[in-house]
VOPAGU-2260 file (C-alpha; in pm, 1 decimal, decimal comma):
REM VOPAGU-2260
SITE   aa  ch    i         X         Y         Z
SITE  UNK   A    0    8282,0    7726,1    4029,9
SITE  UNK   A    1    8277,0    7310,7    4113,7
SITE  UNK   A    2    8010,1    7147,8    4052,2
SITE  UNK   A    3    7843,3    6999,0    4344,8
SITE  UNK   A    4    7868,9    6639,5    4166,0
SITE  UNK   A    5    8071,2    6538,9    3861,8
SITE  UNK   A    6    8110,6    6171,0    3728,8
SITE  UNK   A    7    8287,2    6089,2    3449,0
SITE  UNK   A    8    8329,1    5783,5    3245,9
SITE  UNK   A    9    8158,8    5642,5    3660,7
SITE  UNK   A   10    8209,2    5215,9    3635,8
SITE  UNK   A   11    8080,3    4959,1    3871,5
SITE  UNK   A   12    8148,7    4598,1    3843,7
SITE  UNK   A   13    8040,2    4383,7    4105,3
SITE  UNK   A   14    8245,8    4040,7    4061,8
SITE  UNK   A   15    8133,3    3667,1    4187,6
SITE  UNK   A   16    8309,1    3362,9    4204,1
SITE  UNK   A   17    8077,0    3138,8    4044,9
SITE  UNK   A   18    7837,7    3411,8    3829,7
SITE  UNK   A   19    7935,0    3654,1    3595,4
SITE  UNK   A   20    8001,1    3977,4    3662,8
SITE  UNK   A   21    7754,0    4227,0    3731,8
SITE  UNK   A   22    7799,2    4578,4    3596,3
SITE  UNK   A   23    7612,5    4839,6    3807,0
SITE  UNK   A   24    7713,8    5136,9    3654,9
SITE  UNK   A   25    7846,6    5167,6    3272,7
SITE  UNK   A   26    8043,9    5491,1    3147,0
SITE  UNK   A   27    7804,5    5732,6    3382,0
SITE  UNK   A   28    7879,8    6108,1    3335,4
SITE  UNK   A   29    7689,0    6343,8    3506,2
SITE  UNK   A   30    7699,2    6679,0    3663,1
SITE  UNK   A   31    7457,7    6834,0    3946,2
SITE  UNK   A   32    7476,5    7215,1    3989,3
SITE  UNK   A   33    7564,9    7347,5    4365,5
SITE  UNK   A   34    7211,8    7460,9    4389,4
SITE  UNK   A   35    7004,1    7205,1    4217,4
SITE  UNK   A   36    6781,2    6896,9    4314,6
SITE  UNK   A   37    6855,4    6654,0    4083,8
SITE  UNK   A   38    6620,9    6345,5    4033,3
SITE  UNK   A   39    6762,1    6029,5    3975,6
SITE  UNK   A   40    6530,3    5763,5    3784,3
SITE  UNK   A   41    6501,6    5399,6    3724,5
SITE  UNK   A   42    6421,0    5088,1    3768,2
SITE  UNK   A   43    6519,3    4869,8    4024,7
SITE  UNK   A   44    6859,1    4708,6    3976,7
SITE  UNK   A   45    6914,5    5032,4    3760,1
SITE  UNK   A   46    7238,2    5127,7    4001,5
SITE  UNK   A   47    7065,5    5448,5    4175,0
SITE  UNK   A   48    7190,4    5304,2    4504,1
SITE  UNK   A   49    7560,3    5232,0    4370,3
SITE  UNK   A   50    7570,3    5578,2    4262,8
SITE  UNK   A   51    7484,7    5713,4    4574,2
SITE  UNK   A   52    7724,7    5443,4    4746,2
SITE  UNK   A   53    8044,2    5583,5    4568,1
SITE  UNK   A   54    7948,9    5960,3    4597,4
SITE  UNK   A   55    7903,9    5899,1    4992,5
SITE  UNK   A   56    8190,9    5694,9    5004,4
SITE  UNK   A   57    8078,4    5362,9    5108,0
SITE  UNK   A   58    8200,2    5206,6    4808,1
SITE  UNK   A   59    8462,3    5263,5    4558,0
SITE  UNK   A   60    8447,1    5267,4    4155,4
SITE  UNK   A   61    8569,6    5014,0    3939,4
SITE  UNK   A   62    8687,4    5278,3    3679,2
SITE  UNK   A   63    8645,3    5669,9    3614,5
SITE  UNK   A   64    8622,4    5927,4    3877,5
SITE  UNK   A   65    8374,2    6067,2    4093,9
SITE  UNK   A   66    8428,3    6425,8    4266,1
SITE  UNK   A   67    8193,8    6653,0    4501,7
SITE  UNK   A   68    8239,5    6990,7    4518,5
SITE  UNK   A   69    8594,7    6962,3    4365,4
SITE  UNK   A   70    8709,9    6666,0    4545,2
SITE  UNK   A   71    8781,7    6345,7    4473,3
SITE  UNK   A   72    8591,4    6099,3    4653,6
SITE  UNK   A   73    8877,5    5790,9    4642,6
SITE  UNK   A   74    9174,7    6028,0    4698,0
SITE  UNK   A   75    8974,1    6314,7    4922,6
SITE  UNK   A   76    8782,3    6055,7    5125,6
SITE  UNK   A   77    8796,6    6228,7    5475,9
SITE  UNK   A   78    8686,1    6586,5    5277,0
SITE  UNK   A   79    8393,1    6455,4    5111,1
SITE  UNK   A   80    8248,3    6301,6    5415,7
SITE  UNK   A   81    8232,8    6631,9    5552,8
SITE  UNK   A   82    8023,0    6788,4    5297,0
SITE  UNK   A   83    7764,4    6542,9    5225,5
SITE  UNK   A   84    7446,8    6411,3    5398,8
SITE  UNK   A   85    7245,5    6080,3    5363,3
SITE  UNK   A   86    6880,0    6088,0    5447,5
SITE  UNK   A   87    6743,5    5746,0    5464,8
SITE  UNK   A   88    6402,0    5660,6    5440,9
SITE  UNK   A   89    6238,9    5417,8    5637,8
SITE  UNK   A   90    6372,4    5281,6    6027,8
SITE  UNK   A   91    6726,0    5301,1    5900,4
SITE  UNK   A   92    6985,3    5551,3    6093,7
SITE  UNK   A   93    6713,3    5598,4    6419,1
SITE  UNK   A   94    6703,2    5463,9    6763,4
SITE  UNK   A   95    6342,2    5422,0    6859,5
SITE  UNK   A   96    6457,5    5414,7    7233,8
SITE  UNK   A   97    6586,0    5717,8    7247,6
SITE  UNK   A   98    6437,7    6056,6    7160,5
SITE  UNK   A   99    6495,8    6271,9    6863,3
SITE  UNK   A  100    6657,6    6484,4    7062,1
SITE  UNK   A  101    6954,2    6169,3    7180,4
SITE  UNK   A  102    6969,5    6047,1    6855,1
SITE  UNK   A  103    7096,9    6355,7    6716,9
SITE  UNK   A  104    7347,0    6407,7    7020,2
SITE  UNK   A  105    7481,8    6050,0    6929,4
SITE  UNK   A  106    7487,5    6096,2    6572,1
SITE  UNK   A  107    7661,5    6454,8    6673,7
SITE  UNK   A  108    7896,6    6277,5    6860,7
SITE  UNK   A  109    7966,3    6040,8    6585,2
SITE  UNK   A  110    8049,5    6315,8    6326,8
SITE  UNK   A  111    8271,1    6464,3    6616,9
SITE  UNK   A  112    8154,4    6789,5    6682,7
SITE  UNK   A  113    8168,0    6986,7    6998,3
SITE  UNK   A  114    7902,1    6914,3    7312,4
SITE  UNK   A  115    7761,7    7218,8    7284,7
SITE  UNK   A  116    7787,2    7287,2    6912,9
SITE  UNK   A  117    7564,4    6979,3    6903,4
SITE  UNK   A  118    7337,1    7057,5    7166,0
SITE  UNK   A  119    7282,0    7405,3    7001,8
SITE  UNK   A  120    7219,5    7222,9    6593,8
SITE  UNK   A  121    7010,0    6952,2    6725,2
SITE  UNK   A  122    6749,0    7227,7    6911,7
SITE  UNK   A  123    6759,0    7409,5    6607,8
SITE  UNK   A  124    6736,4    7168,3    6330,9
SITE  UNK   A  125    6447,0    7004,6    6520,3
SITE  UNK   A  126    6274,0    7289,3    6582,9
SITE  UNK   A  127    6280,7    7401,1    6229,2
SITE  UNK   A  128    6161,3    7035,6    6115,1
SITE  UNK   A  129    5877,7    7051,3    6350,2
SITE  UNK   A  130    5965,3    6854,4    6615,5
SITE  UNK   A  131    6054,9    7100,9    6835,2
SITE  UNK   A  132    5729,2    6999,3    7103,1
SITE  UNK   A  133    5830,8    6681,2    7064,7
SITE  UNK   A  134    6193,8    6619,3    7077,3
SITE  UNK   A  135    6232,1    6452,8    7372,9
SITE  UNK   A  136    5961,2    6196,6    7316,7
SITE  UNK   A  137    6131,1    5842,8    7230,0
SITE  UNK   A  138    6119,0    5808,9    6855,6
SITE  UNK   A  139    5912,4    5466,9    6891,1
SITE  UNK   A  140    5583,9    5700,1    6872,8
SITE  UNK   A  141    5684,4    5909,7    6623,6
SITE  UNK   A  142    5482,3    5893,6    6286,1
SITE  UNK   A  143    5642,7    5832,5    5968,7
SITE  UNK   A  144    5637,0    6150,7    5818,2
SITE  UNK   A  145    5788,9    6287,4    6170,3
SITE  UNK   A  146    6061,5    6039,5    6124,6
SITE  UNK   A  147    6143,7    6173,0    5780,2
SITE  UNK   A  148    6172,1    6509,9    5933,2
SITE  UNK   A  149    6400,0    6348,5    6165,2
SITE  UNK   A  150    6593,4    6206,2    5904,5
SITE  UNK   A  151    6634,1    6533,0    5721,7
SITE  UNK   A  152    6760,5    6638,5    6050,1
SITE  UNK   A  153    6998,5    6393,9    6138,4
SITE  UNK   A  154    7102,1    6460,3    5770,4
SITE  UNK   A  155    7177,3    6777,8    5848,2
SITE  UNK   A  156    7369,6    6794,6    6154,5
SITE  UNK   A  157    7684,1    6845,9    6063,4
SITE  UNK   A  158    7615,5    7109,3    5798,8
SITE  UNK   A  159    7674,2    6940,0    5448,2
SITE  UNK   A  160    7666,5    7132,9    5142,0
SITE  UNK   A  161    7514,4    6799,1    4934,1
SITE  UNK   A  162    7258,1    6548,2    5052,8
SITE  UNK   A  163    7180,6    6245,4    4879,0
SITE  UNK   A  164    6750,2    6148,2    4969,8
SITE  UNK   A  165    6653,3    5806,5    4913,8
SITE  UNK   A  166    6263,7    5788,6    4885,7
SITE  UNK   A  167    6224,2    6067,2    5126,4
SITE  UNK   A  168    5836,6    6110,5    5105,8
SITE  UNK   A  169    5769,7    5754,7    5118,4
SITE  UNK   A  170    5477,6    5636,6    5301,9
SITE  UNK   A  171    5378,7    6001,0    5343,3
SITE  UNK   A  172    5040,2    6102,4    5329,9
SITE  UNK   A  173    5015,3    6416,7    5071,0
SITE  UNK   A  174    5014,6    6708,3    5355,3
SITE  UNK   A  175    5325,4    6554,3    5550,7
SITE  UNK   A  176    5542,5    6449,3    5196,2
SITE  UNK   A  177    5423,4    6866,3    5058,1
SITE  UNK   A  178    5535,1    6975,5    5405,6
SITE  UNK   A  179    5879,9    6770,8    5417,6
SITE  UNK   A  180    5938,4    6921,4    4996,4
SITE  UNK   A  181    5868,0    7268,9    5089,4
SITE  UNK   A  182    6175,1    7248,2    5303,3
SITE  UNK   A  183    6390,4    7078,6    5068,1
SITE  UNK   A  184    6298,9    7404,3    4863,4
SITE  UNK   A  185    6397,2    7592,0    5112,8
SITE  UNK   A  186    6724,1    7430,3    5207,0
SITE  UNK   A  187    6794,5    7415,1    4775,4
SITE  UNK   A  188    6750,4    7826,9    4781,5
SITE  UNK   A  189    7023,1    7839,0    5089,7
SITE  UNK   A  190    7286,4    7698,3    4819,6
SITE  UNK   A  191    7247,6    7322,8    4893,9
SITE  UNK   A  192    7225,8    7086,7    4676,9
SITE  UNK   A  193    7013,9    6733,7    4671,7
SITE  UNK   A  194    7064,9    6387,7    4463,0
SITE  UNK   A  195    6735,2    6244,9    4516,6
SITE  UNK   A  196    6635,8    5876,0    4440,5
SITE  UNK   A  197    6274,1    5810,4    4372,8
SITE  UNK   A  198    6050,3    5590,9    4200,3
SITE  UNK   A  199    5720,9    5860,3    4229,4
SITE  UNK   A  200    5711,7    6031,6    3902,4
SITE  UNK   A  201    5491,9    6263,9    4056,4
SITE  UNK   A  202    5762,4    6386,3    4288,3
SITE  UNK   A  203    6007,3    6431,6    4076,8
SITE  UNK   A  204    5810,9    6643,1    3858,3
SITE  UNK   A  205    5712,6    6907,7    4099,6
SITE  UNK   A  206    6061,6    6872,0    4332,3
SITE  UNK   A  207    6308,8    6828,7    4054,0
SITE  UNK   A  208    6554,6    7095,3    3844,9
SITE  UNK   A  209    6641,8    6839,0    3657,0
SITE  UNK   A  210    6617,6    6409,0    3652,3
SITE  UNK   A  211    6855,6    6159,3    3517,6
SITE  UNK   A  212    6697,4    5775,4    3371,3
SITE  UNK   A  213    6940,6    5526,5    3445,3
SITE  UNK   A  214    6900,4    5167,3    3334,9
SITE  UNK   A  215    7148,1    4900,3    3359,1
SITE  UNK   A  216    7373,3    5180,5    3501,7
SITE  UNK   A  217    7397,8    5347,2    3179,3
SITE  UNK   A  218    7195,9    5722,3    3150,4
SITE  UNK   A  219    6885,8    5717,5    2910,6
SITE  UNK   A  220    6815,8    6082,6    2927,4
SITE  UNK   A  221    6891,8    6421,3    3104,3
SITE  UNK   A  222    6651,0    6723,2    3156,0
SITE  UNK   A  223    6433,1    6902,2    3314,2
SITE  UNK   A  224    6106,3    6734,3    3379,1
SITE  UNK   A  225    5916,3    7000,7    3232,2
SITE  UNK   A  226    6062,0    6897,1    2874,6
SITE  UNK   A  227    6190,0    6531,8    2908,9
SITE  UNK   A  228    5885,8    6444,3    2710,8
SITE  UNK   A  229    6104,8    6578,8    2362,6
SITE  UNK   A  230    6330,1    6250,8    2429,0
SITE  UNK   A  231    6017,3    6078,9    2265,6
SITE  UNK   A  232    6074,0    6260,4    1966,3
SITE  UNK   A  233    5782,3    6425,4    1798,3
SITE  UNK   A  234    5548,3    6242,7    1986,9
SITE  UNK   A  235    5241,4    6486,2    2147,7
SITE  UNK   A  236    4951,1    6390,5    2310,4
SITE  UNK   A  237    4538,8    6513,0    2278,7
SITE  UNK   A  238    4339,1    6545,2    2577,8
SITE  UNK   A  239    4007,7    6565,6    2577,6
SITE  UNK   A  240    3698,3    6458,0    2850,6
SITE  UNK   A  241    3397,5    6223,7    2685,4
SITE  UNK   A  242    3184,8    5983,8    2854,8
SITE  UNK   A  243    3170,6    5762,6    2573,4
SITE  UNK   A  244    3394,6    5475,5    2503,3
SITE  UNK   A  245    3299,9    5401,2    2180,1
SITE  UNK   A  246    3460,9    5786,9    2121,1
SITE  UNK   A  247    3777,2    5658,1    2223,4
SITE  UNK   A  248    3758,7    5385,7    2019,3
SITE  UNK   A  249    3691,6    5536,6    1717,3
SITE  UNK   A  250    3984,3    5789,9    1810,1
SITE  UNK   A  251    4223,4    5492,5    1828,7
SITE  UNK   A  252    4218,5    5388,1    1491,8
SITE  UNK   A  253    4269,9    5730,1    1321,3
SITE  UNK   A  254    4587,4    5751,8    1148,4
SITE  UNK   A  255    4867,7    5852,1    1350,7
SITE  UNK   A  256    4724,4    5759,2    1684,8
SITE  UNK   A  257    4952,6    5529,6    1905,8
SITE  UNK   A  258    4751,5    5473,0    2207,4
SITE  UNK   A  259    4415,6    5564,0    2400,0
SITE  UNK   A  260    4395,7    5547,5    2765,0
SITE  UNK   A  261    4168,6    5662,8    2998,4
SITE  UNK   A  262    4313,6    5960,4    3243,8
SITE  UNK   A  263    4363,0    5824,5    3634,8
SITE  UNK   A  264    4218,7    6133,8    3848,2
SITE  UNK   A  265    4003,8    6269,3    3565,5
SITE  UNK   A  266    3682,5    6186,1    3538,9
SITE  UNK   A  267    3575,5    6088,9    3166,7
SITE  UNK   A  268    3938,2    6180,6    3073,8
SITE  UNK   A  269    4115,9    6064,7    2801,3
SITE  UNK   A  270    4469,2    6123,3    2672,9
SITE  UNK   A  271    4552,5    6019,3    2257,2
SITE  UNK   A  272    4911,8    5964,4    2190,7
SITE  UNK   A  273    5014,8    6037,6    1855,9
SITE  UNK   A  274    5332,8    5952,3    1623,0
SITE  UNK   A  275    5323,6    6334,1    1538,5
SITE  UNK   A  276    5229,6    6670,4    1476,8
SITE  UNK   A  277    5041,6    6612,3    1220,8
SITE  UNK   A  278    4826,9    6351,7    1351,1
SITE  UNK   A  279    4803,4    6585,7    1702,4
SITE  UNK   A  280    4608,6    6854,6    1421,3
SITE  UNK   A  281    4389,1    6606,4    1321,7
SITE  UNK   A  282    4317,1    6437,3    1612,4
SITE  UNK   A  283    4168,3    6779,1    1737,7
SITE  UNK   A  284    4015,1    6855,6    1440,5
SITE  UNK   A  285    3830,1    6497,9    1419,2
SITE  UNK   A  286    3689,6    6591,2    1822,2
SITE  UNK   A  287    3615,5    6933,3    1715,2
SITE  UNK   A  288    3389,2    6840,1    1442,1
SITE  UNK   A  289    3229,1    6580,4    1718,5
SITE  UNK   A  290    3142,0    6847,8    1958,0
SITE  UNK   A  291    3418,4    6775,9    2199,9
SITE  UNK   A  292    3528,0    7119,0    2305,2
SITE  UNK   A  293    3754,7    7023,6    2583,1
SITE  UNK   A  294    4062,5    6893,5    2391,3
SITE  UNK   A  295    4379,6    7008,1    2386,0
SITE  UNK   A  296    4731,4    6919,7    2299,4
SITE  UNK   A  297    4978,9    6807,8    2583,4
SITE  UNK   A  298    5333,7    6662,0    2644,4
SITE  UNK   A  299    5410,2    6301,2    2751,1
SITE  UNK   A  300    5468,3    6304,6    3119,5
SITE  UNK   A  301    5792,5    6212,2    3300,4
SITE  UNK   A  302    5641,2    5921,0    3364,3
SITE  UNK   A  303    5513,2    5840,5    3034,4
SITE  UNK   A  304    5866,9    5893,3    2926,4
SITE  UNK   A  305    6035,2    5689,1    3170,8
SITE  UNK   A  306    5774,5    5363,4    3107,3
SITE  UNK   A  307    5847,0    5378,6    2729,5
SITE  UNK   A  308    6235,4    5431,4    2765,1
SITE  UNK   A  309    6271,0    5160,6    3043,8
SITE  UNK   A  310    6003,6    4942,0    2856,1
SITE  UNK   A  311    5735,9    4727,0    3027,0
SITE  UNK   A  312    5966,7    4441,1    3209,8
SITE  UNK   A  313    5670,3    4324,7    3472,3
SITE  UNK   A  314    5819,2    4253,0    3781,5
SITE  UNK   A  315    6193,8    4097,0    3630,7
SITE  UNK   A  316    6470,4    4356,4    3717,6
């Protein structure tokens, strides 16, 4: 069975007369399964949005090849654009004039379906987005997470098989952005599968089969989320919840201890990083013998991971 994406040996060089060239993507190879949502990671300038640029099309690779589901996307053009989606976040794609319910018949028209095939998707896609009540109120009142919905929808339309999601949940507040990934779920366990580019660590973590780090348009690391924190080697991590500083102080300068920081969301929480096992045994030990009972080992986070493999670059792309 195809793959829903495959790159291999992917290369983007973006040329200027009077700078050097720019390489976007270097010797990318990756594969997404037909019914996986695959996170894609980095920084910005890391060549997410090339990526996504060549699989929909828009742009063509400097060298190496590019296929979804089995075709090619420079020689099989016309096929591809049938079978994948782009949900936008953001204004982009929407006409606040009209409803959701004309945007969809334009976009409907666009993709060149049938009157009535597109009458019949658009009442059903909004209705199962939610917008069903409100879907022929002109999209200039809608909220943001209702125009991610109608994104998703628009997205939809013409029935692809892969959709690419740039920074979907956005903006969201936590019930809409749970709300709008509880479908994705759903539409994942109907056989579709999802590229999605995000900066919210978070997100990708509880949305995510598996994530790709890009950086410079070369891949970092590959994984699940769940176990991306082994890419830091045998690095571990304590937790443990004290109100004292001077605790965390004295933890810092035990041997084998990289870093101390305090927890965000946890009150009096701290997390140790360590070089090591070894130094994870005695790091509980040493908090055990202090009374702290509620310690415990953990696993660098995918965001942990991605800050130490990107490295701390400020604001400079």
């Amino acid at each position: 069975m195809e793959a829903a994406v495959h790159t291999s040996h992917l290369r983007r060089v973006y040329t200027h007369r009077r700078r050097e060239p720019v390489v976007a993507l270097d010797d990318l190879s990756l594969t997404i399964g037909r019914d996986e949502i695959h996170g894609l990671l980095g920084p910005n300038g890391a060549g997410k949005t090339t990526l996504v640029r060549i699989l929909s099309t828009v742009l063509l690779p400097s060298a190496g090849t590019a296929r979804v589901l089995g075709h090619d996307v420079v020689a099989e053009t016309r096929d591809v654009r049938a079978l994948v989606g782009l949900v936008l976040g953001g204004d982009r794609g929407l006409y606040d004039r009209l409803s959701a319910r004309r945007n969809l018949l334009f976009w409907g028209a666009l993709y060149k379906l049938d009157p009535r095939t597109i009458r019949d998707r658009a009442a059903a896609l909004l209705d199962r987005v939610g917008l069903g009540d409100r879907a022929d109120d002109p999209v200039e009142g809608y909220s943001r997470g209702m125009r991610q919905r109608l994104h998703l929808a628009r997205g939809l339309l013409h029935e692809p098989r892969v959709l690419f999601l740039d920074e979907p949940t956005s903006g969201l507040d936590p019930v809409a952005a749970a709300a709008f990934r509880g479908l994705v779920r759903e539409l994942r366990d109907e056989g579709r599968a999802f590229l999605l580019a995000t900066h919210d660590m978070d997100e990708a973590t509880a949305l995510c089969d598996r994530v790709t780090l890009i950086d410079h348009g070369r891949m970092l690391l590959n994984g699940e989320p769940a176990r991306i924190g082994r890419f830091l080697g045998d690095r571990e991590c304590v937790d443990y919840t004290g109100d004292d500083p001077a605790l965390a102080t004295a933890v810092a300068v035990l041997p084998g201890v990289t870093d101390v920081e305090r927890r965000d969301g946890s009150p009096g929480g701290w997390r140790v990083h360590t070089a090591d096992r070894d130094a994870t045994r005695r790091v509980l030990g040493w908090l055990l013998d202090r009374d702290v009972l509620t310690a415990r080992r953990g696993q660098p986070t995918l965001e942990e991971v991605y800050l130490r493999a990107v490295g701390d670059r400020g604001m400079r792309v």
